[in-house]
N, C-alpha and C positions, 0 to 999 in steps of 0.2 A: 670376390668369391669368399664367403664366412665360411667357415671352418666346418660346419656341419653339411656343407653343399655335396654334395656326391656324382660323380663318375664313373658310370660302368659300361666297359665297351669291352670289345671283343668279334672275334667272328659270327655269324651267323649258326654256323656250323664246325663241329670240329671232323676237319676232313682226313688230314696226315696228322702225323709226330710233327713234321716239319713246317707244315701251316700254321698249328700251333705257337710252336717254339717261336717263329719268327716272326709272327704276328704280334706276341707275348713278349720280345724283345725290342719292338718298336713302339711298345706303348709303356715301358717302363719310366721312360722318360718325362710321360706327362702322369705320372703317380694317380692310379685312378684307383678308384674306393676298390672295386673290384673288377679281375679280368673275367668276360662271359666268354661263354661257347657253348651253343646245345649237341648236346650227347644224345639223347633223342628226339627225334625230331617227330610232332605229328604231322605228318603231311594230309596236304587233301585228298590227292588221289594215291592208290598203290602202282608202283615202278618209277615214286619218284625218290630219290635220295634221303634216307629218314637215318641218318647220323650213322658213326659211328658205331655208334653203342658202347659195350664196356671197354673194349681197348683204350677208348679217350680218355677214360677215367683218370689212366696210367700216364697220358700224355698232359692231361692238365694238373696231375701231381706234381711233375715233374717240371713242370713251368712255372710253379708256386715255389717248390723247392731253388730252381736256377733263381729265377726272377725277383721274389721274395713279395711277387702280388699274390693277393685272397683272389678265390679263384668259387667261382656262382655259377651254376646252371638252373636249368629248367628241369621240374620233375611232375610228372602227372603220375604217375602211382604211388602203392606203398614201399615195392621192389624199388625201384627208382629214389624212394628217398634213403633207403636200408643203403643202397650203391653207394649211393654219393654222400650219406654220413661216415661209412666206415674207408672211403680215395679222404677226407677229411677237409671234402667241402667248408666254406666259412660263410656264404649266404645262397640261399633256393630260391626258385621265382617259381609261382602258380601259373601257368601260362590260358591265354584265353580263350581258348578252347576249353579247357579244364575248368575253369571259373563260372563255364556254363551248366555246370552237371554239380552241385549239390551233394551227389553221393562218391564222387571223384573226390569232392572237394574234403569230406568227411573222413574219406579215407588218408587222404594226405594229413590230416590234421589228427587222427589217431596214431599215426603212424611218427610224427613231430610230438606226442603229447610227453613232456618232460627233459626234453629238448632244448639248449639255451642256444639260439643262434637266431642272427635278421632270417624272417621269410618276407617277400613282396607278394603282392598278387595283384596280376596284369586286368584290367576292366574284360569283361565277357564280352564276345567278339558282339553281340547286337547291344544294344543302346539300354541296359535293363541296372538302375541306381540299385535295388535291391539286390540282385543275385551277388552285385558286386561287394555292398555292405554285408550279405549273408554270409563270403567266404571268408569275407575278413573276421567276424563275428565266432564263425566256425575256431578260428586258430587263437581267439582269444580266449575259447571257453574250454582249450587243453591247455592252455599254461603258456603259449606262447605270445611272449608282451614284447618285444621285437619284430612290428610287423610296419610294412612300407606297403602302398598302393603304386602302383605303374600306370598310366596313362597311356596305350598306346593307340585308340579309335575303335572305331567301329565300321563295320563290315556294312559295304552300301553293294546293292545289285547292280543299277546304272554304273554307266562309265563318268566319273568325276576327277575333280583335282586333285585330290588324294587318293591313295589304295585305302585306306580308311580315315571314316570323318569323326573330323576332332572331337566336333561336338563338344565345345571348351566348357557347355553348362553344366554337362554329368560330373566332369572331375571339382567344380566349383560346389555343386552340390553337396559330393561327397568330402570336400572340405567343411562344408558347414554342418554337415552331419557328424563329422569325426574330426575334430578343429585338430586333436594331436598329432594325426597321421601323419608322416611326412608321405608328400606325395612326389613321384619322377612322373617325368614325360621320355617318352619311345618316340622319337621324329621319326627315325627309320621305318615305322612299320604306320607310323601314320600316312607319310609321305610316297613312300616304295621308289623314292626318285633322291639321289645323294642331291641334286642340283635344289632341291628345296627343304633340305634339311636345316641351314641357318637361321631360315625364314620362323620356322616352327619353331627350334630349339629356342630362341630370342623371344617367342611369342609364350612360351613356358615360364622363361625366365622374371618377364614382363608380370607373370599371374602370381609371383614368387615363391616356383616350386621349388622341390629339393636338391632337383639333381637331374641328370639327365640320363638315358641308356642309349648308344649309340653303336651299330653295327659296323666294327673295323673289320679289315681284311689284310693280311699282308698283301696281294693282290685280288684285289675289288672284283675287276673284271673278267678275273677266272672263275671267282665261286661258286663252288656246285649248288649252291642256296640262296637267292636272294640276292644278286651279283649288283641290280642298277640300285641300290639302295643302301649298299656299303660302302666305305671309305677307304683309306688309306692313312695309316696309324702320322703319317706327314701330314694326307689331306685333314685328319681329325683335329692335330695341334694346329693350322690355319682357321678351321672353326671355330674352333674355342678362341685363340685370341678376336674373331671379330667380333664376338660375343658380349656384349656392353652389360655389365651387372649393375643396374641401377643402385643408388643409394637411397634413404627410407624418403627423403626428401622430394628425391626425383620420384619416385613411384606416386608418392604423394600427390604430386604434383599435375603428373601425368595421369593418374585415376580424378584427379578432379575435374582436369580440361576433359575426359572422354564423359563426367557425370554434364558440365556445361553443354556438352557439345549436344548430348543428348535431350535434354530441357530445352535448348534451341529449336531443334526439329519437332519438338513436342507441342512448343508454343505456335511454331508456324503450322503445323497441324492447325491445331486449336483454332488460328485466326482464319484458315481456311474453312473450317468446318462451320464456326461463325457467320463465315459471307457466305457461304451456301444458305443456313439457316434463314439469315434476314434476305435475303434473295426468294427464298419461297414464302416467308411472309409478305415480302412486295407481291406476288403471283396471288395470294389469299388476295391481298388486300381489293388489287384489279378486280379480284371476282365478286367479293361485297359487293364492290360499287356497281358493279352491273347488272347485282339480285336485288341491289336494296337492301342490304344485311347493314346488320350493326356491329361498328367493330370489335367489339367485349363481346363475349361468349361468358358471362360468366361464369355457368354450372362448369362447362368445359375446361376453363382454364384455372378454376379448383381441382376439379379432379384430375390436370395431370400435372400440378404441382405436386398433389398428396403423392400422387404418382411418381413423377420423378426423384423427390427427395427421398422417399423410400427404399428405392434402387440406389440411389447414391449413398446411405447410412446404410445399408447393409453391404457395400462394397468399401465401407469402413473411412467414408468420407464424412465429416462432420453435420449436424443436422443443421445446425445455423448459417453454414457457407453456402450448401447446399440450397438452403431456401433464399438467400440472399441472390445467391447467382442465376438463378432460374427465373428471381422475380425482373431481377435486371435484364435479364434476355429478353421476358417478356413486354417490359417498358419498352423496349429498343425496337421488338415487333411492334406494337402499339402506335411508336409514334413513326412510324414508316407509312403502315397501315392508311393513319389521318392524311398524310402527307399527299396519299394517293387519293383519298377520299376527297381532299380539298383542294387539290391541281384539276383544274379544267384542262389540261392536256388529256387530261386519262377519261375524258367525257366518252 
């Protein structure tokens, strides 16, 4: 684990003083970048549990104060960030819900403008690269150069193996678009299941993210939020150690075997789509023989060379492979074709 890797767990929700506190004292141990807990909560529907509110504020003061961790929530307003700059908040999360509204997002980012502190911002709950670069964009263009992306999925209608899907291409994406970013992954809210949270966090680790956000609980099983998808500040230090933090070698090493592994299936592709090929040239060739045809076509077999090679250099494949290989295919029809032409079996 480098030194720049990051840690941020916490409850789901901050329910009591005492959930807090004792939650906050069982993660002191494994020193995480920062303790979370939302203070507000969006819910989906109304009468369901939507935080605290300002009372927590006081409670995760004071859990910074005992504990001596930097203490992050979630804020989707500009009252919301006003709250939680002047409890003396040390980093804010965008959350994605918020991420999808633009003028949310705007607002949070006037309201930060001048601001020196990390903000993250969690990907927008549907599968959309831009909204996600636009909010990031957004908090760049008031002054705020401390800024982290969250990965925590996307919102699928069907019932799947995740409460949301990874979708590991948008956050790769958004790596290649923003190569500085440092980016975390949220297994909790990708998975909605603690039992497959290892799975995911290793699969992050694997892509060599920054860090991970993880939903502790003093008690998991009670929480008024999010109960089967939190931990236990013991259950989180068992995670973390089975946690393998590859070295540059091994990653290395292991993006190579998955580049092999995929050129493999590629090729065998290829050699199947080959024998298909010359397989319906054998079926041509049967039918020559039985019209009397000759096996050259040549106007035909011009024009869908021009043809093929065209498609092929405009999908940025070389002109010369291009014409080499299509000529060779055609050879390979060709003498298939005679074969059947000149076997009296095929009378």
């Amino acid at each position: 684990m480098n030194s720049k890797w990051q840690l941020i767990a916490g409850p789901c929700s901050a329910e009591t003083r005492e959930q807090v506190m004792e939650t906050a004292k069982g993660l002191v141990s494994l020193q995480p970048s920062y303790f979370r807990a939302g203070i507000w909560k969006p819910r989906t529907r109304p009468g369901e549990f939507e935080g605290s509110g300002n009372p927590a504020l006081e409670w995760m003061k004071e859990a910074k104060a005992t504990y001596g961790l930097k203490i992050c929530t979630e804020v989707a307003t500009s009252q919301h960030v006003e709250l939680a700059l002047n409890a003396g908040f040390d980093m804010l999360w965008i959350g994605a819900r918020t991420t999808t509204n633009p003028f949310s997002v705007q607002e949070i980012a006037d309201a930060l403008r001048g601001v020196d502190m990390p903000i993250m911002v969690k990907n927008p709950i549907n599968p959309d690269l831009k909204l996600w670069v636009g909010a990031i964009e957004r908090l760049y263009n008031v002054g705020v150069v401390d800024v982290a992306a969250i990965h925590r999925g996307f919102s699928v209608y069907e019932i799947a193996k995740y409460r949301n899907n990874p979708n590991w291409q948008i956050p790769i994406d958004l790596k290649q678009e923003l190569p500085q970013l440092p980016l975390l992954c949220d297994p909790s809210h990708i998975t909605g299941d603690a039992s497959m949270l290892l799975e995911v966090a290793q699969k992050a680790i694997d892509l060599k993210y920054d860090g991970l956000m993880l939903e502790t609980h003093c008690n998991p099983r009670e929480a008024w939020t999010d109960a089967k998808q939190q931990v236990s500040p013991v259950e989180l230090a068992v995670l973390l150690e089975k946690l393998h933090f590859r070295d540059r070698r091994e990653i290395e090493e292991a993006e190579l075997l998955e580049f092999r592994a995929k050129i493999n299936a590629m090729d065998e592709a290829i050699i199947h789509l080959l024998t298909e090929r010359m397989f319906t040239s054998g079926l041509i060739g049967k039918f020559k023989k039985e019209h009397n045809l000759a096996i050259l076509q040549k106007a035909r077999w011009e024009e869908l060379l021009v043809s093929n090679v065209d498609k092929a250099v405009k999908l940025n494949l070389s002109k010369e492979f291009s014409t080499q290989l299509f000529k060779l295919i055609h050879q390979e029809s060709i003498h298939i074709q005679s074969q059947i032409l000149n076997d009296k079996n095929h009378e």
